[in-house]
C-alpha positions, 0 to 999 in steps of 0.5 A, spaced: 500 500 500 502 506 498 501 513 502 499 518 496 502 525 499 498 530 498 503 535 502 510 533 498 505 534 491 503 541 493 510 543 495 511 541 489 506 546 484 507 551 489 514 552 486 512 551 480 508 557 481 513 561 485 516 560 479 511 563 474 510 568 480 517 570 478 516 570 470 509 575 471 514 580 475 519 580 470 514 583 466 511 588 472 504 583 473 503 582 481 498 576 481 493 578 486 488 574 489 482 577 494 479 571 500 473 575 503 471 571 509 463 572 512 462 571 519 467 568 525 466 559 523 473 557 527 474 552 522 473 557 515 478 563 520 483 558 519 482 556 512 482 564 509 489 565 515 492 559 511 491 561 504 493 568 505 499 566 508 500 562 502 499 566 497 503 572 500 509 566 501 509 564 493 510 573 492 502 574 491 498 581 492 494 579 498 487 581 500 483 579 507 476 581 507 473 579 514 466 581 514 461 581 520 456 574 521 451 580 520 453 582 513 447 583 509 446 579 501 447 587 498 454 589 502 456 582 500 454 583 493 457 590 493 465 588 497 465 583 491 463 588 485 468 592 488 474 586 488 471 585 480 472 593 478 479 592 482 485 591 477 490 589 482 486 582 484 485 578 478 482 572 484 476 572 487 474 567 492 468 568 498 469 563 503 465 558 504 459 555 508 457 563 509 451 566 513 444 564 512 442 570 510 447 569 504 445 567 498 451 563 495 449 561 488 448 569 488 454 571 490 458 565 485 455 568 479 456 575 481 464 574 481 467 575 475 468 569 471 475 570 470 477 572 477 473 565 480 479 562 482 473 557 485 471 555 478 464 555 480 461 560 476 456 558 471 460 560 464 466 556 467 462 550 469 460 550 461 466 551 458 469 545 462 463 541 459 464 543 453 471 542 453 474 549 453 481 549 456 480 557 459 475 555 464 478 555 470 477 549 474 474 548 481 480 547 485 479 540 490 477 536 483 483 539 480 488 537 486 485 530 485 486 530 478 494 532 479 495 528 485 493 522 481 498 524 476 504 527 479 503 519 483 504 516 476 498 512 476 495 510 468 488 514 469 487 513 461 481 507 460 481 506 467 475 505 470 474 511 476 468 511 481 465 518 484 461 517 490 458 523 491 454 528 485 456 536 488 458 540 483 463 543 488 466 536 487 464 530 484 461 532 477 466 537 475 472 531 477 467 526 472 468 531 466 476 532 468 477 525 468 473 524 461 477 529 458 480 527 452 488 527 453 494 527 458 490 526 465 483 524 462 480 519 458 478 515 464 472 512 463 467 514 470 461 513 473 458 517 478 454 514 484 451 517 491 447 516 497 442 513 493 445 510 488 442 501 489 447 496 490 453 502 491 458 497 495 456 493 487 457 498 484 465 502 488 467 494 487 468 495 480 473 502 480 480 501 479 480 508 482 475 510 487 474 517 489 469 518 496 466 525 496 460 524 499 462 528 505 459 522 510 466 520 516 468 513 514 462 512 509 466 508 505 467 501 508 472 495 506 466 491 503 466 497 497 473 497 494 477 492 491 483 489 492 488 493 489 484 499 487 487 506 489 482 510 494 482 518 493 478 520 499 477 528 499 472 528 505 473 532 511 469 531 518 470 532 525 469 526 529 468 527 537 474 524 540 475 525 547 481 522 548 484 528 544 485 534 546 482 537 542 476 533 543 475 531 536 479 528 530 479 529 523 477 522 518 475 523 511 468 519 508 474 513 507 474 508 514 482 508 513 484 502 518 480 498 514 480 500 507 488 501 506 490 494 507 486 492 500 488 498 496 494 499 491 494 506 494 490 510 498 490 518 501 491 519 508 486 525 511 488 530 513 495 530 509 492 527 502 486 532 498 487 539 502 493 540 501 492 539 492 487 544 494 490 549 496 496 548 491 491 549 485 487 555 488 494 559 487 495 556 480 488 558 479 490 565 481 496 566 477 492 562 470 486 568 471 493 573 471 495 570 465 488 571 462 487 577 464 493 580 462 495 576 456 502 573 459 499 567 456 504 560 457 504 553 454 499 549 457 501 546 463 496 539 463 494 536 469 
């Protein structure tokens, strides 16, 4: 069983993106990237601080917007047309989840399509359908993608099973995985919670992904033996022997499941890290774009 570290793979893009930092500034481009954070959630305060601190490590122009849990749909609105009018930030990301009073889908499809480093604006979502290599590409399915990469494992004509249907996940990573060339050409299924015979049907995955957001949903009696597992779920798990008084699992039970597998990602340590990696390289494609300092495409 090999241990898929996400870490050691971001480490790596982020360099290669201090690297096309460097080249935009020889030419006098600052990247600049604006993280707006709505509210006090602990778990999101610590998610923005990191990525500051990133984007300021690997020589972006960096913005902390904290705003009020009280903030109302129209003073969010107005922060983001503001960044969208702001030519020193070429990308936009609004922290999520965000208060009950706000809207998201609202405030995804007022941002700017070339400053959504998220990738989820709807002009960006069809050009990945349809194939258009300038859309920019929600950055968990991207990490995914390029972590299977960079881990030399052969996704052309494997069989890949999604569980777990979000667009912040499991679809857009479905239409990556079936694009054709170099990181593609997998042939994909995409299963859920109600999906019949789920355990059936994950069985048959060469690669399994679990993005369903359920801790430890993803059971031995699901994977098969050999078959590489990328667990992007998250969760805190009430552990009274930590001090904390919690632990971090993904929706894969481990202990369980590594035994079986070729390779599998750890949690934390696996999919977070890629993340974080492709919002930065995000940023610093929107750059190109929007100031025309075009490079060769890089692939997955």
């Amino acid at each position: 069983m090999k241990l898929l570290d996400g870490r050691a793979v971001a480490e790596r893009i982020n360099e290669e993106t201090r690297g096309r930092v460097v080249e935009l500034k020889r030419r006098g481009i600052i990247p600049g990237l604006a993280v707006v954070l709505v509210g006090d959630d602990p778990a999101s305060a610590a998610y923005v601080r990191n990525k500051n601190k990133i984007s300021t490590e690997l020589g972006f122009y960096s913005q902390k917007i904290e705003l009020d849990a009280a903030t109302t749909q129209r003073e969010l609105l107005a922060t983001v047309s503001r960044l969208n009018a702001n030519p020193a930030i070429h990308g936009i990301l609004v922290q999520s989840p965000q208060p009950p009073q706000i809207k998201e889908e609202e405030v995804v499809r007022a941002i700017d399509p070339e400053k959504d480093v998220d990738g989820l604006h709807p002009i960006n979502v069809g050009k990945l359908a349809i194939g258009d290599l300038t859309a920019l590409v929600p950055c968990t399915p991207l990490g995914c993608q390029r972590l299977i990469a960079e881990s030399g494992i052969e996704i052309s004509g494997a069989h890949v099973v999604i569980v777990g249907r979000s667009m912040l996940v499991g679809k857009p990573l479905a239409l990556l995985l079936m694009r054709k060339g170099k990181g593609g050409d997998a042939t994909v299924t995409i299963a859920h919670s109600r999906s019949r015979n789920l355990p059936e049907i994950t069985r048959r995955a060469d690669v399994l992904v679990a993005a369903i957001g359920r801790a430890e949903f993803v059971r031995s009696e699901f994977v098969r033996e050999g078959a590489v597992v990328i667990d992007v779920g998250i969760n805190r798990m009430v552990d009274p022997a930590r001090r904390t008084g919690y632990r971090l699992a993904g929706d894969v039970a481990f202990d369980e499941v590594a035994p079986k597998t070729a390779a599998i990602t750890p949690v934390p340590g696996g999919v977070g890290p890629m993340t974080v990696a492709m919002l930065m390289a995000n940023t610093v494609t929107a750059c190109q774009h929007q100031t025309g300092a075009f490079e060769p495409d890089r692939g997955p």
